[in-house]
C-alpha positions as CSV (number, residue, x, y, z in Angstrom):
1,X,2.1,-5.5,-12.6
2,X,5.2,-6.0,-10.4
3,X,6.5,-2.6,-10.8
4,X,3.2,-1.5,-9.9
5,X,3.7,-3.7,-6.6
6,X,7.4,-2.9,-6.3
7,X,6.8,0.8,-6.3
8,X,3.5,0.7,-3.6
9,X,5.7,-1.3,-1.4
10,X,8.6,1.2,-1.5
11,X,6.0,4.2,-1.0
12,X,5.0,2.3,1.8
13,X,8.2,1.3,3.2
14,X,9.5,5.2,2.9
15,X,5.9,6.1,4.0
16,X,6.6,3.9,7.1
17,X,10.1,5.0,7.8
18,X,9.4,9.2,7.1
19,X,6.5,8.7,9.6
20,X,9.0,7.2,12.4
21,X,11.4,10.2,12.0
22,X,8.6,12.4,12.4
23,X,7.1,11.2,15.3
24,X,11.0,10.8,16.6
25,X,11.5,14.5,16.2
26,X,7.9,15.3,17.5
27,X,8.2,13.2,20.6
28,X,11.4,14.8,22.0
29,X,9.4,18.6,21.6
30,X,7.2,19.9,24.5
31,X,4.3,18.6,23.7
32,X,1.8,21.7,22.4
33,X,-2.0,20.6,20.8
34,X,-0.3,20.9,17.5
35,X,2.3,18.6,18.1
36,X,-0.3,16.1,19.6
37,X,-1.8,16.5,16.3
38,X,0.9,15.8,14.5
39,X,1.4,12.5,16.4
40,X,-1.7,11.4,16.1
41,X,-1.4,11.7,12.3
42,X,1.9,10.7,11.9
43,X,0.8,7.3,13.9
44,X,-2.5,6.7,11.2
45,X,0.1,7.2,8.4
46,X,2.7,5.2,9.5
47,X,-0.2,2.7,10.4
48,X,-1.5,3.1,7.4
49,X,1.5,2.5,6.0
50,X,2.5,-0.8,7.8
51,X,-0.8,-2.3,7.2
52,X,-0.2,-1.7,3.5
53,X,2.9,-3.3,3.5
54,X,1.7,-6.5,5.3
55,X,-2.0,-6.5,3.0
56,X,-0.4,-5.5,-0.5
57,X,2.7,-8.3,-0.2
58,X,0.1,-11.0,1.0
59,X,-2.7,-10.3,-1.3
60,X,0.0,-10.0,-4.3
61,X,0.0,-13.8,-3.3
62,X,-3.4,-14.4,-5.1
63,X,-3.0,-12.7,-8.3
64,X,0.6,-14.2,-8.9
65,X,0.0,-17.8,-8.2
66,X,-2.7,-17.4,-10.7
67,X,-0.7,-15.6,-13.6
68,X,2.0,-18.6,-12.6
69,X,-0.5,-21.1,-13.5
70,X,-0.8,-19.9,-16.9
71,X,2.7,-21.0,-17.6
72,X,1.9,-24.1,-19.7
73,X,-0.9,-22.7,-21.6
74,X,1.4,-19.8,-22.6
75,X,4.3,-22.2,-23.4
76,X,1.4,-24.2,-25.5
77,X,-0.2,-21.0,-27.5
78,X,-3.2,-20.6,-26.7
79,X,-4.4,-17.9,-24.1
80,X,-4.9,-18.8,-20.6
81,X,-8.8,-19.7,-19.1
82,X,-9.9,-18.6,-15.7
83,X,-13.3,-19.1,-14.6
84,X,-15.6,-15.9,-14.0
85,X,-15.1,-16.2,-9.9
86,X,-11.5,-16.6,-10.0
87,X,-11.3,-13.5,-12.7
88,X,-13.5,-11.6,-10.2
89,X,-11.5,-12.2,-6.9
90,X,-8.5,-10.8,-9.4
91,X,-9.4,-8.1,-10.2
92,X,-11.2,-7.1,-7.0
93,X,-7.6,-7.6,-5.2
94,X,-6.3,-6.1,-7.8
95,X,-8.5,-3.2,-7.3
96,X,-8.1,-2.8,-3.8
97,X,-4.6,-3.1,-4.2
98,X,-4.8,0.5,-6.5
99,X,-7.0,1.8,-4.3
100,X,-4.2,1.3,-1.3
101,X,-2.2,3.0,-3.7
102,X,-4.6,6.7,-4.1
103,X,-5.1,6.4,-0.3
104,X,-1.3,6.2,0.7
105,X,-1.0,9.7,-2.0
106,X,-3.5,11.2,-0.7
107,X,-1.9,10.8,3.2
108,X,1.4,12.1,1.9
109,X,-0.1,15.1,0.4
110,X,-2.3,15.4,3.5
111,X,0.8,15.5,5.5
112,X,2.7,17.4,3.5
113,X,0.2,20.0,4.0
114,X,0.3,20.0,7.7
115,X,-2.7,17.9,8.1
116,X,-6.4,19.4,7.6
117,X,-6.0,22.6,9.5
């Protein structure tokens, strides 16, 4: 699981930092409509990709203190308990926390592509 966060908060940090150079090299052109375009892209991905790195690294917060919790029943033997809401609010940050993940791909490729047009 922390690779898994390790490597969203790197594609979100070079997200974040390849969006910046973009809109660096974009701003000092004459602005056309396609270059406006392509800053007002480049600013919902580099949002995007802020926002990720400010959610993911404190929603990560949930998950781990509960997988640190477990530390004496692992030490003990037996398998850890959590309680069906705790298990659910897991997961679902865990979820979401995936879901960050396909939508910060799908952006890249997006760009990559020049956008929608």
């Amino acid at each position: 699981m922390s690779t898994l966060f390790a490597f969203l908060h790197h594609l979100s940090a070079l997200t974040l930092v390849s969006a910046l150079a973009i809109e660096f090299t974009l701003i000092r052109q004459e602005l056309t409509l396609s270059s406006a375009r392509g800053l007002q892209f480049t600013d919902l991905v580099l949002g995007i990709a802020a926002g990720t790195l400010l959610v993911i690294g404190l929603l990560s917060i949930v998950p781990s203190l509960e997988f640190l919790s477990w530390r004496g029943a692992l030490t003990a033997g037996p398998a850890p308990t959590i309680d069906a809401r705790k298990l659910r609010l897991v997961t679902g940050i865990i979820h979401g926390e995936l879901f960050t993940v396909v939508i910060i791909l799908l952006c890249a490729a997006i760009k990559a592509r020049g956008g929608w047009v």
